[in-house]
C-alpha positions as CSV (number, residue, x, y, z in Angstrom):
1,X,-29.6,112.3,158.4
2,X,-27.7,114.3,161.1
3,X,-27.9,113.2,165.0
4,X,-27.7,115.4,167.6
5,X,-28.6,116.3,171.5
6,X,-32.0,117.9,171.9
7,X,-32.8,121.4,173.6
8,X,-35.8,122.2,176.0
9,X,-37.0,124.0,173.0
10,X,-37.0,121.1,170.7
11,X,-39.4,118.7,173.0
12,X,-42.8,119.9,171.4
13,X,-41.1,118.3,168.4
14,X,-39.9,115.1,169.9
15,X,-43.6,114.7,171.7
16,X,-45.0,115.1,167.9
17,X,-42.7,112.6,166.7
18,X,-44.2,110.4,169.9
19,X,-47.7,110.6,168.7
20,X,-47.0,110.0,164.9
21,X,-45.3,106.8,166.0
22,X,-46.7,105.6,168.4
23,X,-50.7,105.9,166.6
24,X,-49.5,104.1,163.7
25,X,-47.8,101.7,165.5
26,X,-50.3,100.9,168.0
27,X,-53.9,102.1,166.4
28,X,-55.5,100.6,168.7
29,X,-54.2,103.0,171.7
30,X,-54.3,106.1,169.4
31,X,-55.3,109.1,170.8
32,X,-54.8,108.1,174.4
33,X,-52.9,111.3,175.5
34,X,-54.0,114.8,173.8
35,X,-51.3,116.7,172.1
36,X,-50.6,119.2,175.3
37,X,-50.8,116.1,177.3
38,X,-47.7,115.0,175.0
39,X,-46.0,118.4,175.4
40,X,-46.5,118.5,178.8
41,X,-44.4,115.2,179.5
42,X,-41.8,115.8,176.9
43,X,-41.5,119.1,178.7
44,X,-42.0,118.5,182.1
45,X,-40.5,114.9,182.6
46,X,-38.6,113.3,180.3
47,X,-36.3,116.6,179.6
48,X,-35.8,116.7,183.1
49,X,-34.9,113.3,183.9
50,X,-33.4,111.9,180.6
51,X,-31.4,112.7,177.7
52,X,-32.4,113.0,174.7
53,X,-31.1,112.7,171.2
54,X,-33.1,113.9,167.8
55,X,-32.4,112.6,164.2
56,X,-33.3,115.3,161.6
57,X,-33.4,115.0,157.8
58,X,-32.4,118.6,157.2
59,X,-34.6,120.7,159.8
60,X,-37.4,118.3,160.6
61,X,-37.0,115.6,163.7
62,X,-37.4,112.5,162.0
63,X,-36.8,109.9,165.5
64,X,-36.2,110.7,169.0
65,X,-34.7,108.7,172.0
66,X,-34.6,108.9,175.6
67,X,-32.6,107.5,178.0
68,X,-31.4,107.5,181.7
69,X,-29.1,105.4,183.6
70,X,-29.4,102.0,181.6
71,X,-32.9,102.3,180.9
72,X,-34.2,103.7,177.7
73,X,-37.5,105.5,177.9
74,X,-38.7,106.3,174.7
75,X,-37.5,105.5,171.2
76,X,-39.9,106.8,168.4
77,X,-39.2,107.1,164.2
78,X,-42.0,109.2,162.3
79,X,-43.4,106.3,160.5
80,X,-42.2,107.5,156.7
81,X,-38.7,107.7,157.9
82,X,-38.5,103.9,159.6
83,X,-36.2,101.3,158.0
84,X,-33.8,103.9,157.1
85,X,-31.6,103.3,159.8
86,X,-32.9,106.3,162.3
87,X,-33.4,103.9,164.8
88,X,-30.2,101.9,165.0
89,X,-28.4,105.7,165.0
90,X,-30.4,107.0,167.6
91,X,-29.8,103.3,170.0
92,X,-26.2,103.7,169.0
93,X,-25.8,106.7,170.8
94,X,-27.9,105.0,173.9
95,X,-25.2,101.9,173.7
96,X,-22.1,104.2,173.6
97,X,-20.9,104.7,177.3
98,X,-24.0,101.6,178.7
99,X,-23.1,98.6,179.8
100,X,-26.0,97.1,179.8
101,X,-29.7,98.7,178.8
102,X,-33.2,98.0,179.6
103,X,-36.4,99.2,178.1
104,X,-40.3,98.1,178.4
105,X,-42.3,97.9,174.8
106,X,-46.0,96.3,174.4
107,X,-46.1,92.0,173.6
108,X,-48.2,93.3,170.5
109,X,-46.0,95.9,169.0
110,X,-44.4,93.0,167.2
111,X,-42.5,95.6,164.7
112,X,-40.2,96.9,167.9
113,X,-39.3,93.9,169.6
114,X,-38.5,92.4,166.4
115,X,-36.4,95.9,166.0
116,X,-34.7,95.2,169.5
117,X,-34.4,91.6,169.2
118,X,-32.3,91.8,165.9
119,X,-29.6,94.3,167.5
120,X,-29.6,91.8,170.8
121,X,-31.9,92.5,173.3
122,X,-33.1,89.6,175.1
123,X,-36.8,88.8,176.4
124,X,-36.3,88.6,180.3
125,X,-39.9,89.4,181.2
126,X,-43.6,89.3,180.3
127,X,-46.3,91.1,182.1
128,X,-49.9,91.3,181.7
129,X,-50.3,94.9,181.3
130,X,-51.7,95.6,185.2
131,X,-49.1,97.6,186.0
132,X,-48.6,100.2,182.9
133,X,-51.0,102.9,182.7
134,X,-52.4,101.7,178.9
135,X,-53.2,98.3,180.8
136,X,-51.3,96.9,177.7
137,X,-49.5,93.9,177.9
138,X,-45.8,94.5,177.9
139,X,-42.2,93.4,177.6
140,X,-39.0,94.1,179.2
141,X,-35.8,93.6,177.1
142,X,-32.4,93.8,178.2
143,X,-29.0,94.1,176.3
144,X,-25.4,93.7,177.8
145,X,-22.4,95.3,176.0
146,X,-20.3,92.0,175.0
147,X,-17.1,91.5,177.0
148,X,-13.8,93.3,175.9
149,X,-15.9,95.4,173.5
């Protein structure tokens, strides 16, 4: 697995990687946004407000992250390629220069918050969903970088 920074040419990739993800972790909200929906906001939004990093096993994008000042926006693995360790690379290079990070995932996506929890994120709030546009209810996590480290 290599790591790198992703291009303006790579985000139909990272939006596929999205989808693949995010359907099989969340069935139930599959299909929500059509493929050039996805596109469109890899494109149009998050290139241009976050940065994003790519994990690749040889040319393909295996897991993508995004992340702006102390908030991470999106943090997907292609469903074959999960418990390899793609995740904990790609939040690594979140954590690097952060002192603290903050992120949003659905109560019912049990297999990220479990991910999050076990590399110290702590539950600070619970919402019923009214404000997220899947009407899903969520949870924000926050991690602090450890004093002196």
């Amino acid at each position: 697995m290599t790591t790198r920074r992703l291009q303006l040419s790579e985000m139909d990739a990272a939006a596929r990687v999205h989808r693949a993800a995010f359907d099989h972790a969340l069935p139930w909200l599959a299909g929500l946004h059509s493929p050039d929906e996805d596109r469109w906001f890899y494109r149009e939004r998050m290139f241009a407000t976050s940065t994003l990093w790519g994990a690749f096993d040889g040319e393909a994008m295996t897991g993508v992250i995004a992340f702006h000042d102390g908030w991470i926006e999106q943090l997907y693995v292609v469903p074959g390629a999960q418990r390899r360790g793609i995740g904990s690379a790609l939040l690594a290079i979140a954590r690097k220069d952060a002192a603290r990070l903050e992120l949003w995932t659905f109560q019912r996506n049990t297999q990220a918050r479990r991910f999050y929890e076990a590399r110290g994120f702590v539950l600070v709030e619970q919402t019923d969903g009214s404000r997220n546009e899947e009407r899903e209810p969520d949870a924000r996590y926050l991690w602090t970088r450890a004093r002196g480290v």
